[in-house]
C-alpha positions as CSV (number, residue, x, y, z in Angstrom):
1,X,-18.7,8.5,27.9
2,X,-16.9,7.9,24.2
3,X,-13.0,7.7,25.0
4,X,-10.8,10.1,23.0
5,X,-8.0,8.9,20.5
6,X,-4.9,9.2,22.9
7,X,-7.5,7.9,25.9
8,X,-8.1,5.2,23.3
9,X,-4.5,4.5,23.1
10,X,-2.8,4.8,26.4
11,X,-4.6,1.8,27.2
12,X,-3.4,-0.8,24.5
13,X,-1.3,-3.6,25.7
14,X,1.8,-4.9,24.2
15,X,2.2,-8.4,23.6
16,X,4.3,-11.4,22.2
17,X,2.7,-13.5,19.5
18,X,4.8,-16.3,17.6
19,X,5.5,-14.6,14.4
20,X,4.9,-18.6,12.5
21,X,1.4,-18.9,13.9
22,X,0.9,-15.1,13.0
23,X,2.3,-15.2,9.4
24,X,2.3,-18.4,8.0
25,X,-0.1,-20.5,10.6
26,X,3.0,-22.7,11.7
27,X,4.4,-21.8,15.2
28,X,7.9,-21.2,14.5
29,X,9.2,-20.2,17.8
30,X,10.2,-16.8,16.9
31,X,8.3,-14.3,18.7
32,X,7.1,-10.6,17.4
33,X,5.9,-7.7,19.7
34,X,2.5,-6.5,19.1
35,X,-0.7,-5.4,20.9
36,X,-3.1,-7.7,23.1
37,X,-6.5,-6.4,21.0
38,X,-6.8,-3.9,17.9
39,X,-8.3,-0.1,18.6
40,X,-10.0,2.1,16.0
41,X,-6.4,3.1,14.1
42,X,-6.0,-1.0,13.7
43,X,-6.8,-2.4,10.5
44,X,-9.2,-4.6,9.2
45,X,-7.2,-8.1,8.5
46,X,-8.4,-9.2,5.5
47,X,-8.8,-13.1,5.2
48,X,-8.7,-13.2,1.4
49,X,-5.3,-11.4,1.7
50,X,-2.3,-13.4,0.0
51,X,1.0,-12.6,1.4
52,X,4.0,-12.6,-1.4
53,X,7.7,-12.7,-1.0
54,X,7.9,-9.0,-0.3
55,X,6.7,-9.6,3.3
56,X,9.5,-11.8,4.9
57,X,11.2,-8.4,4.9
58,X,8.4,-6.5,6.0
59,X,8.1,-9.6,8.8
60,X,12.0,-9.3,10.1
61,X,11.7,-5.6,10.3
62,X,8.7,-5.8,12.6
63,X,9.9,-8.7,14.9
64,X,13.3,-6.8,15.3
65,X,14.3,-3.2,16.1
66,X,15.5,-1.7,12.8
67,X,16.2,1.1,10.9
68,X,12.8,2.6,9.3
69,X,11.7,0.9,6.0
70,X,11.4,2.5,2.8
71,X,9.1,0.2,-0.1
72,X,9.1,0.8,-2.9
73,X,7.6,-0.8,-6.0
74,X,5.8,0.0,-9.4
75,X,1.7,1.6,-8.7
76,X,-0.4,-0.6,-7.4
77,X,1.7,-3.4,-6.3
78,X,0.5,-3.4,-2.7
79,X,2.9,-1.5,-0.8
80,X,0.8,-0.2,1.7
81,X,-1.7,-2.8,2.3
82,X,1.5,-5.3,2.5
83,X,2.5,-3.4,5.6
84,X,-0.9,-2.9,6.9
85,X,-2.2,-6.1,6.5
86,X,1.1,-7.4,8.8
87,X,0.4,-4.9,11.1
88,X,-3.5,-6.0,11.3
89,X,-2.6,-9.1,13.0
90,X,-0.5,-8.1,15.6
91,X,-3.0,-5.2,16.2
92,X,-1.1,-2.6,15.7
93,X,-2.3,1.0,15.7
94,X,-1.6,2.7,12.4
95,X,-1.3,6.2,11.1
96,X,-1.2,6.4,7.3
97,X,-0.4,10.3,5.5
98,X,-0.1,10.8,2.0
99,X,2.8,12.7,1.2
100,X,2.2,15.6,-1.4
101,X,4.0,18.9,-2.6
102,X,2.5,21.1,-0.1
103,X,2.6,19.0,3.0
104,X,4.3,20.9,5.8
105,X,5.8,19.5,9.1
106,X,2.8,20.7,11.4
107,X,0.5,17.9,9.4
108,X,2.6,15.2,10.6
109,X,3.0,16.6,14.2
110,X,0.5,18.9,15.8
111,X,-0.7,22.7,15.9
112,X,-2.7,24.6,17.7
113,X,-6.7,25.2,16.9
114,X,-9.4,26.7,18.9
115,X,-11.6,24.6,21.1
116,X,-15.0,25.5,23.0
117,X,-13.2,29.5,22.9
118,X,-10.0,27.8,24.6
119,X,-6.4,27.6,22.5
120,X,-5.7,23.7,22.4
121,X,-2.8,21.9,21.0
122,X,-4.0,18.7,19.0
123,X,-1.3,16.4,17.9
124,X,-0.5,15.3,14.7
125,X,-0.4,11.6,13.7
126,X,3.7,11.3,14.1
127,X,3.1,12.7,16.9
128,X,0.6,10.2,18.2
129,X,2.0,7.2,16.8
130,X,5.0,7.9,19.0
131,X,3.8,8.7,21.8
132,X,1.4,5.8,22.2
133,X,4.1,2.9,19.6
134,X,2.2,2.9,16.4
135,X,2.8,2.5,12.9
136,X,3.2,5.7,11.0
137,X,3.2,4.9,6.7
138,X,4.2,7.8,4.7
139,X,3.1,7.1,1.3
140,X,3.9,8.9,-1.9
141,X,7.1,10.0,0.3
142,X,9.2,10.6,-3.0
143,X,6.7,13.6,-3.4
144,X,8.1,15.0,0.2
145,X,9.3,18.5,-0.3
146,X,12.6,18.8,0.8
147,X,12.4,20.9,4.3
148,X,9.6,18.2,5.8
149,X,11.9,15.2,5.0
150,X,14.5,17.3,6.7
151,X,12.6,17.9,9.7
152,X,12.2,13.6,10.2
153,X,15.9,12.7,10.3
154,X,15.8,13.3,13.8
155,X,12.9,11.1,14.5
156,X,14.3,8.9,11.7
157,X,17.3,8.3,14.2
158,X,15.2,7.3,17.3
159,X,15.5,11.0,19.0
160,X,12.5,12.9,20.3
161,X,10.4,14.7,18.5
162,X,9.9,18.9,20.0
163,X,7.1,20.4,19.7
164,X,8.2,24.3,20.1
165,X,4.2,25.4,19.4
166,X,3.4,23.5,22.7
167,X,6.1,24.8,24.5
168,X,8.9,23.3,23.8
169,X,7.3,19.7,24.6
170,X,9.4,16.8,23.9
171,X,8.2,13.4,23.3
172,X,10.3,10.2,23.5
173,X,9.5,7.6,21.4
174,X,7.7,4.6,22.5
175,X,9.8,1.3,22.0
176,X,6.6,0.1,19.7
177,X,7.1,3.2,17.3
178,X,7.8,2.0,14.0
179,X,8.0,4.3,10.5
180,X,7.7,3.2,7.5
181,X,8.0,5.1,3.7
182,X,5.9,4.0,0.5
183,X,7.3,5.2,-3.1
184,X,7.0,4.2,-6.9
185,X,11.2,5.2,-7.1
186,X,13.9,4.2,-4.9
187,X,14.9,7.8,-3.8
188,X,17.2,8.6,-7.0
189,X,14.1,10.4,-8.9
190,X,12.1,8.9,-12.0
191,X,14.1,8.2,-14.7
192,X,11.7,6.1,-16.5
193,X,8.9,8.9,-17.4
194,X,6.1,7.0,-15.5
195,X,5.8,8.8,-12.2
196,X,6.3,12.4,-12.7
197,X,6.4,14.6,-9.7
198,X,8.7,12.0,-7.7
199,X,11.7,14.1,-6.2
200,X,15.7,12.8,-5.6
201,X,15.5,12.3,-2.3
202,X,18.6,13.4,0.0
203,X,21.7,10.7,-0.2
204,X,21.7,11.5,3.9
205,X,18.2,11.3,3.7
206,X,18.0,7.8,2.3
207,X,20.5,6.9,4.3
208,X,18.7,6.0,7.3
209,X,16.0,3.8,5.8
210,X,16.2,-0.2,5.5
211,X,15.0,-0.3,1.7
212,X,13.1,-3.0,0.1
213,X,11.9,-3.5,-3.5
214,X,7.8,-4.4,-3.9
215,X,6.6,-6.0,-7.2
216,X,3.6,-7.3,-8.4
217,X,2.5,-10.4,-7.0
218,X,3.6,-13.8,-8.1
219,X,1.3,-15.3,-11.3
220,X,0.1,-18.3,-8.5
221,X,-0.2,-15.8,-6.2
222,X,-2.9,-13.2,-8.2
223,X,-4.5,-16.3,-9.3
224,X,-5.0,-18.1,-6.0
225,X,-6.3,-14.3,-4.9
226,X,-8.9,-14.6,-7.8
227,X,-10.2,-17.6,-7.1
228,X,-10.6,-17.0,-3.4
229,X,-12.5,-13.5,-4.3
230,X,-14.7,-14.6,-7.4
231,X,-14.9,-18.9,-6.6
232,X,-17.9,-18.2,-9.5
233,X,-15.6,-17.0,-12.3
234,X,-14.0,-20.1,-14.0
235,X,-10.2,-21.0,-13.7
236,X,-9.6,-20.4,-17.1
237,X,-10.9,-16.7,-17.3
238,X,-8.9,-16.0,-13.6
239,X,-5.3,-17.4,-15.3
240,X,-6.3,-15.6,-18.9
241,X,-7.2,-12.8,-16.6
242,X,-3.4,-12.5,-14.8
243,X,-1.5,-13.1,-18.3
244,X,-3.9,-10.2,-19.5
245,X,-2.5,-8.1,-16.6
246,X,1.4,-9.3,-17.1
247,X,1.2,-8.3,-20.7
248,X,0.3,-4.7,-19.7
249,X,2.5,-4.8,-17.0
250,X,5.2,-5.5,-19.5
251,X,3.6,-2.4,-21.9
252,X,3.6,-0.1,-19.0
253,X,7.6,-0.8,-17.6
254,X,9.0,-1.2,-21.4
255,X,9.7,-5.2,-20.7
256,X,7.5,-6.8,-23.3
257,X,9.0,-8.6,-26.1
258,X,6.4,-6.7,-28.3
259,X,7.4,-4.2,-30.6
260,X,4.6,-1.7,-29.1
261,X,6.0,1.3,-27.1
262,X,5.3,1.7,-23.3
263,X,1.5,2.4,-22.4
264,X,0.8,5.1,-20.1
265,X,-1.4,3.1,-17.3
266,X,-0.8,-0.4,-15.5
267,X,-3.0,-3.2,-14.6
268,X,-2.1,-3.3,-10.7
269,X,-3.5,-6.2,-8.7
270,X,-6.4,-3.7,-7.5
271,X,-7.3,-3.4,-10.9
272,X,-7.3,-6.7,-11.8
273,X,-9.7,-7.3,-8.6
274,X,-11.9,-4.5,-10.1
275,X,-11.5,-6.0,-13.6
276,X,-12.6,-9.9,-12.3
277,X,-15.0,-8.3,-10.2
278,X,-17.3,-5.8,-12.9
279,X,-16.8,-8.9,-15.3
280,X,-19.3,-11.4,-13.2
281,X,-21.0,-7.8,-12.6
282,X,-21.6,-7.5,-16.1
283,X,-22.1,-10.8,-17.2
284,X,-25.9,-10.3,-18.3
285,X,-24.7,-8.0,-20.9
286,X,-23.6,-11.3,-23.1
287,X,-27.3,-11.9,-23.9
288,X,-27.6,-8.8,-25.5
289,X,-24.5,-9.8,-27.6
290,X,-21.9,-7.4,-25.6
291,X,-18.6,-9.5,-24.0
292,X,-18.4,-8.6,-20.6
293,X,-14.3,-9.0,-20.3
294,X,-13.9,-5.9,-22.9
295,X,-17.1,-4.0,-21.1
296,X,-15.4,-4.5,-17.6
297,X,-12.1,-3.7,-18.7
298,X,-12.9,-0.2,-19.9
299,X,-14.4,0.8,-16.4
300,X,-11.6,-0.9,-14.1
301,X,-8.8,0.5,-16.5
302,X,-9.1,1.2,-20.6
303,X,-11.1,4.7,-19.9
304,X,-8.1,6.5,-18.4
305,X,-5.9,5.7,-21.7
306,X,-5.8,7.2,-24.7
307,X,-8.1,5.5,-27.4
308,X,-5.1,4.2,-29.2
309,X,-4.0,2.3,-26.0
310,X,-7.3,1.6,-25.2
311,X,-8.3,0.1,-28.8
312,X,-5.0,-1.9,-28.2
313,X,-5.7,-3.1,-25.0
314,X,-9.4,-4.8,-27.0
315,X,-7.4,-6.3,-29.2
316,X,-5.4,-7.8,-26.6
317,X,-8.4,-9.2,-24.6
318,X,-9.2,-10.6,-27.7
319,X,-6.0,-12.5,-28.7
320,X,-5.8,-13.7,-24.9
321,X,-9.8,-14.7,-24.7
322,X,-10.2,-16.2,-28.0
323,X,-12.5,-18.7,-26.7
324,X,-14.3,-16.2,-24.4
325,X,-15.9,-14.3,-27.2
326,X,-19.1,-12.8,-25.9
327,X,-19.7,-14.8,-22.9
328,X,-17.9,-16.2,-19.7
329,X,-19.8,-19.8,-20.3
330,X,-23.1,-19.3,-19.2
């Protein structure tokens, strides 16, 4: 008989695992509280995956009982997958929402639906995750309308969560429960243009969070990443490849030493995965005279600018790839 998701659940067993051996592969002594074996909510770890500075905070908070966390970082950083991909190797369950403008405090905890002609209550994934010591993520939690932030800063202070629909139910949280927050803005609204939508979150609000910045990846970093992904694609194209993506990451946040005016689109280190990726994809298009770098480019980014940006963005390949002109070598 296939176990439901709290059945599921109720039977994970927490753990200790040295958080050196975990992390970094070097016992270290210092332990971190996890689960025995993953479920279905665990995810995948990925062996490819490059830690960057960003996670020793994201490491303290889970080896020690803190405040919530709040990331935040420019689109596309890694943010959630930083979190996640800690969280993969201790096991841990998670529960990832996607905050948006219409969200309302039932999503995140329960309601009740109809069942084989019977009213049943089916809790909500906060709900879950504390009940059973999960991870809840909240990403996009700068586009939280007001009253469902509200409703958290009870839970967001460790007190029970009441569930008046199922009569007045309280549940405790488990002393695994952890929340966590995603955003492209601190809290204090967008003031740079880029993310519109983003709210000022509450001062009170904020309050309650441990806060931590997330930015792109290292240079090293994204081109270690590369050449563990695509060990085909030559270590010149993988370094041109993460200069190419600093440059525009310098258009989009108005820090290039170019004269040209902020871009309206970023190259985040998924894109730059997508971009190395369609480029070895695309390579046999250099016989028929057509440089795969420019091709790949406009399906992992250029097609969601405007053509000015985009027909600056060739230009760019160009200057960076002079070398590179139609082919990657072959």
């Amino acid at each position: 008989m296939t176990q439901t998701l709290p059945q599921e659940l109720e039977q994970l067993e927490a753990t200790e695992f040295d958080a050196g051996l975990v992390f970094s592969g070097a016992a270290s002594g210092n332990m971190v509280r996890g689960y025995s074996s993953p479920c279905s909510c665990t995810p995948v770890a990925d062996s490819t995956y490059i830690f960057h500075e960003s996670a020793r905070d994201v490491v303290v908070w889970f080896m020690n009982k803190l405040d919530p966390l709040y990331l935040y970082g420019p689109a596309g950083c890694g943010k959630s997958s930083l979190v996640k991909q800690l969280a993969a190797r201790l096991n841990y369950p998670v529960f990832n929402v996607t905050a948006h403008g219409r969200m309302e405090f039932s999503d995140l905890t329960g309601h009740v639906s109809l069942q084989n002609g019977n009213m049943v209550y089916q809790y909500g994934p906060l709900a879950l995750a504390m009940r059973y010591g999960a991870l809840f993520i909240m990403d996009e939690v700068d586009l939280l309308p007001p009253e469902v932030a509200a409703g958290l800063n009870g839970i967001l202070e460790g007190q029970p969560l009441c569930l008046p629909e199922n009569g007045g139910e309280l549940i405790h949280p488990s002393p695994m429960f952890r929340f966590a927050c995603t955003a492209n803005t601190n809290g204090n609204g967008d003031d740079t243009g880029l993310y519109q939508g983003t709210l000022r979150m509450n001062l009170a609000w904020q309050d309650r969070f441990m806060v931590s910045s997330v930015d792109y990846p290292a240079a090293d970093v994204e081109k270690a990443l590369l050449a563990r992904l695509f060990p085909t694609l030559p270590d010149s194209i993988t370094s041109k490849m993460v200069d190419f993506a600093n440059e525009v990451r310098g258009l989009f946040m108005g820090t290039s030493d170019t004269s040209i005016n902020t871009i309206e689109a970023t190259l985040s280190t998924r894109t730059l995965i997508r971009w190395a990726d369609l480029t070895l994809k695309f390579q046999p298009l250099a016989h028929q005279g057509i440089q795969p770098l420019s091709y790949a480019l406009d399906r992992a980014l250029a097609f969601r600018t405007a053509p000015s940006t985009r027909a600056m963005l060739h230009e760019l390949v160009q200057r960076v790839f002079p070398v590179e002109n139609v082919s990657l070598g072959e």
